[in-house]
N, C-alpha and C positions, 0 to 999 in steps of 0.2 A: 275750073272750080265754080262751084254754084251753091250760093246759101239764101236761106228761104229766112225771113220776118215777115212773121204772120202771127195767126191765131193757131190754138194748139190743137184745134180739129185737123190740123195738117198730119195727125198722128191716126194712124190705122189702129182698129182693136185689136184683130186677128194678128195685126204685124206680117202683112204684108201688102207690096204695093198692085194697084190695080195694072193693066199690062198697059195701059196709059202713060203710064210712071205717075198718074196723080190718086195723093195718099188718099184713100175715103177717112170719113169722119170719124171719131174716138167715141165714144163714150163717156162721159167725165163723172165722179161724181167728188165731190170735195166735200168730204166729210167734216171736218174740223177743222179750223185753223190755228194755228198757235197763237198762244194765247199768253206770250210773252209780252215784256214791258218794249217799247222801242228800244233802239241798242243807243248805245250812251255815246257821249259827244266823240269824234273822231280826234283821236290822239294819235303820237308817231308814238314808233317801238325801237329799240337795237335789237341790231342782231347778234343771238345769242345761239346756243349750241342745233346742231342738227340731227333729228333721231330720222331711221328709217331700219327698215327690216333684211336681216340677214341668214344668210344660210350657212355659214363659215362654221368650222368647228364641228361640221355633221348632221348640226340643229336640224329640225321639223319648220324651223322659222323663229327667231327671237327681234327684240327692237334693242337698238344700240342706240347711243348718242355720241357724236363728237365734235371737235370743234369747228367753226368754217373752214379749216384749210385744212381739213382731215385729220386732224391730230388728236389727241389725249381720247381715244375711245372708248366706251364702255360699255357694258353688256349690262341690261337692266331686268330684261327678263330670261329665266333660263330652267326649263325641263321637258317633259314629252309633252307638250300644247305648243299647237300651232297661233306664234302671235304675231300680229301684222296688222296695216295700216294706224298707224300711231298718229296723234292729233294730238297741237300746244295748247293748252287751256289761254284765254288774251294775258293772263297774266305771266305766263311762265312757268308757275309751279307743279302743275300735274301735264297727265298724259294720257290720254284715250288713246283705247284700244281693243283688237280685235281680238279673240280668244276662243280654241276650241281644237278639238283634235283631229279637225281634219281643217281642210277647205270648204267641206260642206255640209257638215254634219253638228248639232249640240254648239252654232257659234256664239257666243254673248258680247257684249259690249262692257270693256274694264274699265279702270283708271288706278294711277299708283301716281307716287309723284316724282320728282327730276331727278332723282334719283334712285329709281325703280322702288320703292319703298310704298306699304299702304297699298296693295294691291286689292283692288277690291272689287266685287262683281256689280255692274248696273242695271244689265238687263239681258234679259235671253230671246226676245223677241215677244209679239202679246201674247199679256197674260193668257189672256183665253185661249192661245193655242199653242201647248207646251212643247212642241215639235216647231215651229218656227225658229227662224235664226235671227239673231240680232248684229248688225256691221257694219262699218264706215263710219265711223262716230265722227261730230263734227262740232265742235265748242261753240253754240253763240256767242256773238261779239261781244256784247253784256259779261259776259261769263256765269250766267244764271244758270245754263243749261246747254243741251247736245242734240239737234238731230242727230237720228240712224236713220239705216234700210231694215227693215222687217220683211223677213220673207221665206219663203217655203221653197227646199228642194223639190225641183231642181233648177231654181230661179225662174219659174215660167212667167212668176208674178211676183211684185215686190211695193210694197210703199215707203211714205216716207212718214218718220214718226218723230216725236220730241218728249224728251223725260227733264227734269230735274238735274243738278249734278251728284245726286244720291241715287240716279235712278227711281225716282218718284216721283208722282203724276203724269206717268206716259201718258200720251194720248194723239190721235191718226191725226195729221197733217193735212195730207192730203193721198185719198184713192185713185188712181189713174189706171185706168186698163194696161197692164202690159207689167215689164221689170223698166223699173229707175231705180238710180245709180247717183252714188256720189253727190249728197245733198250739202248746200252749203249756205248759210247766211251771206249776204253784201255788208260789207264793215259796219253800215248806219242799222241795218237787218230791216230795211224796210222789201229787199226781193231776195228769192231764194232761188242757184242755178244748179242745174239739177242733169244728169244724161239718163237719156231715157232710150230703151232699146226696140227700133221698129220691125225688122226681121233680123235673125238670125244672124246678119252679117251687116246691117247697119243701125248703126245708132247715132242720134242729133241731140242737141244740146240747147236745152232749154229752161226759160226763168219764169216764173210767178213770184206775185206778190207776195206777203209774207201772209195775209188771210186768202191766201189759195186763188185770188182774183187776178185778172191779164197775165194768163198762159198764153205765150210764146215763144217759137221755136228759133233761137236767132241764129243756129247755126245748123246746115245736114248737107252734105256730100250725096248723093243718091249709092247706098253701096257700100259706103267708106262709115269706119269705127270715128267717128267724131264724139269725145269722150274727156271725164274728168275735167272740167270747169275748176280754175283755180282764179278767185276774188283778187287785185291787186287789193295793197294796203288802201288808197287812196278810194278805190269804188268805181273807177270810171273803166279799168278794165279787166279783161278776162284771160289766162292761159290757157289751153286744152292740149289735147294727142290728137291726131289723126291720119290713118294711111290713106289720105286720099289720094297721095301720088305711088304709092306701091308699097312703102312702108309705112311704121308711126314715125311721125315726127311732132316736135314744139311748134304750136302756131300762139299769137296773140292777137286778140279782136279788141275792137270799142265795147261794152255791153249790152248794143242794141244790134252785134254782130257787124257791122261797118268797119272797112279798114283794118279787114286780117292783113297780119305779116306772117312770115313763115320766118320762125327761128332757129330752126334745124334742119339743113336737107345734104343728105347725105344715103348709104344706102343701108344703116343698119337702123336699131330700132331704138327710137327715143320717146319718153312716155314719163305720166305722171307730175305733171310742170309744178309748183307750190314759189310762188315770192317769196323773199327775205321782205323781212318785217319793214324796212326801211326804202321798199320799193328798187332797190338797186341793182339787184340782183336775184337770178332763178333756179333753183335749183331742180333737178330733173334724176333718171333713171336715163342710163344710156349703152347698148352694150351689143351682139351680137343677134340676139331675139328677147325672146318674153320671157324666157326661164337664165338668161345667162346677163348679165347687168352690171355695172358700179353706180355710184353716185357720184354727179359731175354737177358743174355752179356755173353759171355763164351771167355775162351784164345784161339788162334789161333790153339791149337791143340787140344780142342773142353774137354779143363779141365776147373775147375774154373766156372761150369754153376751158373749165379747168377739172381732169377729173382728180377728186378727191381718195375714193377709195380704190382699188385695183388686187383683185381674188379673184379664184377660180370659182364660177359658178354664181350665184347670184345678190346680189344687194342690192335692194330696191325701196320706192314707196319714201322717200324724205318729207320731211317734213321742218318747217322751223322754228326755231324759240323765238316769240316776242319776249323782249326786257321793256318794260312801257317806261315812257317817259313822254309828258304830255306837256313839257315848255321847249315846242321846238317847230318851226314852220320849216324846214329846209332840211332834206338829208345829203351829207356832201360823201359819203363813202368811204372806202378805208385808205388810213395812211397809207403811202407808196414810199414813203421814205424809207432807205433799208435803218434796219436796225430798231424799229418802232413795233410797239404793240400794240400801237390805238385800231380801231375797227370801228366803224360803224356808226361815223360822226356826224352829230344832228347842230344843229346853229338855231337860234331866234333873237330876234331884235335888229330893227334900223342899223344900216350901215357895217354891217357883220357880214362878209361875206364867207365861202366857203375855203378861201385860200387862208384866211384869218382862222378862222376855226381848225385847217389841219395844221397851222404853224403853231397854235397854244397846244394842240392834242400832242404835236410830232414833242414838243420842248418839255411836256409834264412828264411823257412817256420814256425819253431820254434820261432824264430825271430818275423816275421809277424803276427803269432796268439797270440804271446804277446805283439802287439800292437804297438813294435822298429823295423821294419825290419830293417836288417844292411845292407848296402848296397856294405859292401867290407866281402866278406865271402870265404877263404881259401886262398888266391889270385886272386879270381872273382870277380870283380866289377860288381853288378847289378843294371838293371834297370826295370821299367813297365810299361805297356799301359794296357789299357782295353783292354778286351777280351768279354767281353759285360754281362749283369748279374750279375754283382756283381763280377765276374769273373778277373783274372791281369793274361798277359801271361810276363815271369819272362825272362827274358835274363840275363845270367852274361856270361864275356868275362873276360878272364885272363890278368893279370895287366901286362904279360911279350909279348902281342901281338905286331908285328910292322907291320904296314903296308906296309910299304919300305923293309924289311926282310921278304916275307912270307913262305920263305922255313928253316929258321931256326928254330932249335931245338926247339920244344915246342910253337912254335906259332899256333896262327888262333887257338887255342883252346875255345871252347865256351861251353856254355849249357842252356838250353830253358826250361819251363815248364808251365803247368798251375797251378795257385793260386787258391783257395776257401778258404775262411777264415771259411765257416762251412759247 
């Protein structure tokens, strides 16, 4: 294995390599930067339902959503248009998306909301050139707005672009000689990582700043598809694909490409990585090859592989809901107690640790699936909101909080989860 950190003149224009194997120089020009606010304080999320793209039923390609452990699914979009790669707005309640009736032909960039409802058009690619395609929508962390890819069959060339979430004020990111792929903010959106295509049969993975400054290529295999960058929650690391050993597989890196692990090796193909919102867990595309697929979850250190959906032929492309919830320094993961609904348990405050927090979660949840939840459990006072689905995200807050004292002994202690009653 061999990965390059450098500068992004390591990228050829023509896309291809000198017979050296050293890249000659790009051409850069950086048009515009975005011209977004910084992204907003770093908050934890739950994890809440997962959408990804399927074929079942006959479809051209539609987006589903269900729940983590494959259950209650639903079909959100559905007719002769091709829809795929779906993206969770930070909050939860909408859904980008890709749109068009082919793969390559009239694509635009949608949004509707969690429940496929409000579908509505954003962009078709620029204005000025009504034959482009617009794709891969990606929600800033802010939630103000979306990179895309904009670009022209037969993808020889592609940029990266940023609209509004109305699809207003588009405007070019950044120009880079060649096709890039898969643009994404880092949680604080101060860099953006991005894959970018050197010839035909390799591609590397690369970040800049969010005003297009310190292009760097942290990650290229010479040869090998090194692809799709997927942000942890936290910022410090990065998922991607890569057959650099004969197939795709799950790797994960530091974000300045340091200390890849490989999380998948086996001999079929695994692709498309995206974290649960609470860092715990990865969901992926894993199946036979690139047209035949289900959607599998594995733990962050690439144990626990579970696959979720199982059809003939393909589902692919997950993605997942964050449920935000911003008083919580700890995610301890889901209850393992049989009989329990809790999922996706967050803790904050002195002296709380994560075995305390799944014993309040495991005791309210016991509770709730016997029909009483109790709403004062250990010393927790809880309450709940929809979480959508059928779904309650659980808050309890400890009875000895003060608001007027928040640095004594045992205050500000809380804990969060998500609810399913089955």
């Amino acid at each position: 294995m061999r990965h390059m950190i450098g500068s992004f003149g390591h990228i050829a224009t023509d896309g291809r390599r000198r017979a050296q194997g050293v890249k000659a120089a790009v051409a850069l020009a950086i048009v515009l930067a975005v011209g977004v606010a910084a992204g907003a304080d770093a908050a934890s999320s739950l994890n809440g339902r997962i959408s990804f793209t399927s074929f079942r039923d006959g479809g051209l390609g539609d987006i589903w959503t269900m729940n983590p452990d494959g259950t209650h699914l639903r079909k959100l979009t559905e007719g002769p248009l091709y829809d795929a790669q779906s993206d969770w707005s930070p909050d939860g309640q909408w859904i980008a998306f890709r749109r068009g009736p082919n793969a390559s032909q009239r694509l635009g960039v949608w949004k509707m909301d969690l429940y496929g409802g409000a579908q509505t058009l954003l962009a078709q690619g620029d204005p000025a050139v009504p034959a482009q395609n617009a794709t891969q929508p990606a929600w800033s962390p802010d939630g103000q707005g979306l990179l895309f890819r904009a670009s022209l069959p037969p993808f020889s060339d592609s940029d990266i672009w940023w609209m509004d979430t109305n699809g207003n004020g588009r405007h070019l990111v950044a120009h880079i000689a060649g096709e890039q792929l898969y643009p994404s903010y880092s949680p604080d959106m101060s860099t953006i990582a991005f894959t970018t295509a050197l010839t035909s049969t390799d591609r590397a993975i690369v970040t800049m700043a969010a005003d297009g400054s310190r292009l760097s290529t942290v990650f290229d295999v010479p040869g090998a598809y090194d692809s799709a960058p997927a942000w942890s929650p936290d910022g410090e690391q990065i998922a991607f694909e890569s057959d650099q050993d004969g197939d795709m597989e799950i790797y994960v890196m530091n974000v300045d490409g340091s200390d890849v692990r490989q999380m998948t090796d086996n001999t079929i193909h695994d692709e498309g990585p995206v974290w649960s919102p609470d860092g715990k867990r990865i969901t992926f595309t894993s199946g036979p090859g690139d047209l035949d697929g289900d959607i599998w979850i594995m733990d962050s250190d690439g144990s626990g592989r579970t696959r979720l959906t199982d059809i003939p032929g393909r589902d692919e492309s997950p993605d997942w809901q964050p449920i935000p919830h911003l008083d919580a320094d700890r995610a301890c993961g889901d209850v393992t107690h049989a009989g329990s609904g809790a999922y996706s348990v967050v803790a904050s405050g002195r002296g709380l640790d994560c075995a305390k927090a799944h014993t309040v979660a495991k005791r309210w949840s016991e509770s709730g699936l016997a029909g009483a939840a109790d709403a004062t459990v250990k010393g927790f006072i809880c309450t709940t909101t929809d979480a959508g689905y059928d779904a309650l995200k659980v808050t309890c807050t400890h009875r000895g909080n003060r608001a007027q004292r928040p640095q004594r002994h045992g205050n500000r202690k809380s804990i969060a989860f998500i609810w399913r009653s089955s």
